[in-house]
C-alpha positions in Angstrom: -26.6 84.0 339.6 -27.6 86.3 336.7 -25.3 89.8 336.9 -26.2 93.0 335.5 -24.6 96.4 334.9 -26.6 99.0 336.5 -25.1 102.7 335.6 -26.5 104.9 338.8 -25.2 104.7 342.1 -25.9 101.8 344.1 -25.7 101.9 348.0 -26.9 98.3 350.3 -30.2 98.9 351.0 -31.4 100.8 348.4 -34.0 100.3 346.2 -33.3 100.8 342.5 -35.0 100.7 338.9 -33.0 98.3 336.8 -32.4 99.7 332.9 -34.8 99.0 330.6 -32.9 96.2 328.6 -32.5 94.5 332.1 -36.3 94.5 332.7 -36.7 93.4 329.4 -34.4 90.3 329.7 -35.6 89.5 333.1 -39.0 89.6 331.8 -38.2 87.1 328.4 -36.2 84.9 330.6 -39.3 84.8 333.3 -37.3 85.3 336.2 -39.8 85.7 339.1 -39.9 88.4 341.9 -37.7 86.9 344.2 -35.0 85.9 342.2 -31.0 86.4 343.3 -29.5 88.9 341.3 -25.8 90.8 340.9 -25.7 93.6 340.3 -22.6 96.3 339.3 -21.9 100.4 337.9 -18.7 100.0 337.1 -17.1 101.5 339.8 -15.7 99.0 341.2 -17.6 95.2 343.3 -20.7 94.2 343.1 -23.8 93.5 345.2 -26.3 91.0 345.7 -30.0 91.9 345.1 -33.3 90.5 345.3 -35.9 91.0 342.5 -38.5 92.7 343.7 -41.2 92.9 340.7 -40.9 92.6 336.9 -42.4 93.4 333.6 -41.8 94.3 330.3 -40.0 98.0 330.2 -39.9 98.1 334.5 -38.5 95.7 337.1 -37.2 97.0 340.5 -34.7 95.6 342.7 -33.7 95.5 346.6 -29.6 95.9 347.1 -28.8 93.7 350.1 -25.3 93.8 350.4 -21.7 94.9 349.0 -19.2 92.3 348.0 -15.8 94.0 347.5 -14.9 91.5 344.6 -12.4 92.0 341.3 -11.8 90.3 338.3 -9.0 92.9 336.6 -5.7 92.3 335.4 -3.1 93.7 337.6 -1.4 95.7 334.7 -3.1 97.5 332.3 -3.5 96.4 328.7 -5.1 98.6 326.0 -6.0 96.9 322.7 -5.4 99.3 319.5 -7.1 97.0 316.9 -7.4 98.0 313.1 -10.8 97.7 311.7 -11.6 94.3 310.4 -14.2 93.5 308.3 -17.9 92.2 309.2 -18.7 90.9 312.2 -15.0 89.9 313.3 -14.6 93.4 315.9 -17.9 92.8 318.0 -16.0 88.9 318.1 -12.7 90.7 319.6 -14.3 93.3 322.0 -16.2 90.8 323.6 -13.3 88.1 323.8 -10.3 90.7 324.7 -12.9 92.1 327.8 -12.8 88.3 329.2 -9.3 88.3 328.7 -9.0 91.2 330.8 -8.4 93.9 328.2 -8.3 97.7 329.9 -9.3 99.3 326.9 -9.8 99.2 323.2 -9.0 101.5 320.9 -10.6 101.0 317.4 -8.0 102.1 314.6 -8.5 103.3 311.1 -6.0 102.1 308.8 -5.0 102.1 305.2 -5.8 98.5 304.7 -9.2 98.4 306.3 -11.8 97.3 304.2 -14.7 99.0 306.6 -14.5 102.7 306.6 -16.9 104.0 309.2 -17.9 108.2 310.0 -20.6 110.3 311.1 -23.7 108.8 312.4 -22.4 105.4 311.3 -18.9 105.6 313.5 -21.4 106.4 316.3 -23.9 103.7 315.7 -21.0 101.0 316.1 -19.3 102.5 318.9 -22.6 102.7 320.8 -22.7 98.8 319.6 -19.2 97.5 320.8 -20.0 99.1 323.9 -22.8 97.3 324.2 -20.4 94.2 323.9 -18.2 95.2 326.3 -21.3 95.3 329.0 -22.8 91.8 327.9 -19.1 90.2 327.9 -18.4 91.9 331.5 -21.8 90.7 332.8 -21.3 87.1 331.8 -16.7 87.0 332.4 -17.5 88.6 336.3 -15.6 92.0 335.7 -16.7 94.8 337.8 -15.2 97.3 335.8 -16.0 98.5 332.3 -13.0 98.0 329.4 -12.7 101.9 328.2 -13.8 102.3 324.5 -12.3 105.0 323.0 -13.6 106.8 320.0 -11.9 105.7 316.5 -9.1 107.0 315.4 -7.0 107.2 312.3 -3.4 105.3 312.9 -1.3 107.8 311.9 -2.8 111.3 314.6 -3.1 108.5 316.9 0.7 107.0 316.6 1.7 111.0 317.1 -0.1 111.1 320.3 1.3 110.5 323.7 1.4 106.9 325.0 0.5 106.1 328.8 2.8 102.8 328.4 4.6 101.0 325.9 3.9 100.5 323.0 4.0 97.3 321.0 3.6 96.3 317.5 3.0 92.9 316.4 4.7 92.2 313.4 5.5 89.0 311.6 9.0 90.5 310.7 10.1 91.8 313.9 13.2 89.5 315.2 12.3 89.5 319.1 9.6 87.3 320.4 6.9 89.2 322.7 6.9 85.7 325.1 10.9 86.4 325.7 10.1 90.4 325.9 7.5 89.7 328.4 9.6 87.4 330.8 12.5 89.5 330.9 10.6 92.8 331.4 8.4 93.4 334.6 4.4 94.1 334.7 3.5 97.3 333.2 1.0 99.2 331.0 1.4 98.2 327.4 -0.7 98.8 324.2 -1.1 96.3 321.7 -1.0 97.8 317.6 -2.7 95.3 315.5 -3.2 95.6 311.9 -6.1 95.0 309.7 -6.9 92.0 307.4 -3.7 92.2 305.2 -1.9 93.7 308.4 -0.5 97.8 308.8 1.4 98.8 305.8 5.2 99.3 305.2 4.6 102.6 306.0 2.5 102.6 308.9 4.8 100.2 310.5 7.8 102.7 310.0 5.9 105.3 311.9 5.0 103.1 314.8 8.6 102.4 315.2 9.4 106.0 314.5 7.0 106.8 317.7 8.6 104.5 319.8 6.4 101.2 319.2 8.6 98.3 320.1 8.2 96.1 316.9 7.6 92.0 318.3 6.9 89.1 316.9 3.9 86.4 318.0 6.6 83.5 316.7 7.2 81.6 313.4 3.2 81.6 312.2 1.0 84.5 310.9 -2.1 85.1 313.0 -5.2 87.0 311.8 -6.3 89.9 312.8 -9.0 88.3 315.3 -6.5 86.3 317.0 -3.5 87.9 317.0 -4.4 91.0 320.1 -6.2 88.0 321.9 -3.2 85.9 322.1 -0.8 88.5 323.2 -3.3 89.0 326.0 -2.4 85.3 326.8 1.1 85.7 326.4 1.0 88.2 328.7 -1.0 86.4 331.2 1.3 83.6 331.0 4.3 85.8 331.7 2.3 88.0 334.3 -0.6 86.5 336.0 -3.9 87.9 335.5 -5.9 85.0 334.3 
């Protein structure tokens, strides 16, 4: 059944203009008035709906019922990802949200390649936000990952932490697997560098802030796989997939 985010509030029974870029897809895609539909506002379940007319900037819908359903992790996990290059970010934003991600939190380092400000920083945040609605609509999550604005490492590293605080390093001696089973469930953030990784430096002031340093075992991963398979780690050690 084709799910949709719908950001208003949404009661059973109501009757309710779907966004634009809804319409428009229902409209490309031909689905008929009708038609089955989910629909969610990120506040939590979902409800079935029934199509009620279509066309190419309007369709309306009919909300028939509430289904108290979630999809989210039962810790939360934010993902602190240094920029990487081209296309790789939208790849890790919409990958980390079906792993369950709780938020992302894109990172400025030295060793990025793509420096982003202004109107252009807004343009792609607008965009990977835009990910995280298509990857929650298609993965059957209820509730929105939070995008936070970019940052530069180091202000962000001397602000506080809701959890702990854990940077994946290739030199770090402890594993996160064996961190994870002898620790219980609990909020962690994820540091991942750049292409080329966080500097010397940079890794000295996670530390120095508290960052427990860990290592993803005896191979380097890049920068696009590295957060998404400490997401599985953790799943494997916690539940939540």
């Amino acid at each position: 059944m084709p799910r949709f985010y719908c950001p208003q509030p949404l009661a059973a029974g109501l009757t309710v203009d779907l966004p634009e870029a809804v319409a428009h897809h229902l409209h490309v895609v031909r689905l008929q008035p009708g038609a089955a539909l989910t629909l969610f506002n990120g506040e939590g379940g979902q409800y079935r709906a029934t199509l009620l007319e279509t066309g190419k900037r309007r369709a309306t819908a009919t909300l028939d019922a509430f289904e108290e359903v979630e999809a989210e992790a039962p810790y939360p996990v934010t993902l602190a990802q240094g920029l990487p290059e081209g296309s790789k970010m939208d790849w890790i934003v919409e990958k980390a949200v079906e792993l369950g991600v709780a938020a992302i939190q894109p990172l400025a380092a030295q060793r990025s390649v793509v420096r982003l400000s202004g109107e252009r920083a807004e343009k792609r945040q607008a965009h990977w936000q835009g990910v995280i609605v298509a990857a929650s609509e298609q993965c059957g999550r209820n509730r929105l990952a939070r995008l936070h604005p970019l940052a530069d490492v180091q202000p962000w590293l001397a602000a506080p932490s809701g959890g702990v605080r854990i940077l994946l390093s290739p030199r770090a001696t402890e594993s996160l697997a064996g961190w994870a089973r002898a620790n219980a469930a609990q909020p962690v953030t994820f540091l991942i560098g750049p292409e080329g990784g966080l500097t010397p430096q940079e890794e000295n002031a996670a530390v120095a802030a508290g960052a427990l340093s860990l290592s993803m075992g005896p191979r380097v991963l890049r920068t696009e796989t590295a957060g998404l398979a400490a997401l599985a780690v953790l799943a494997g050690a916690w539940g939540g997939i």
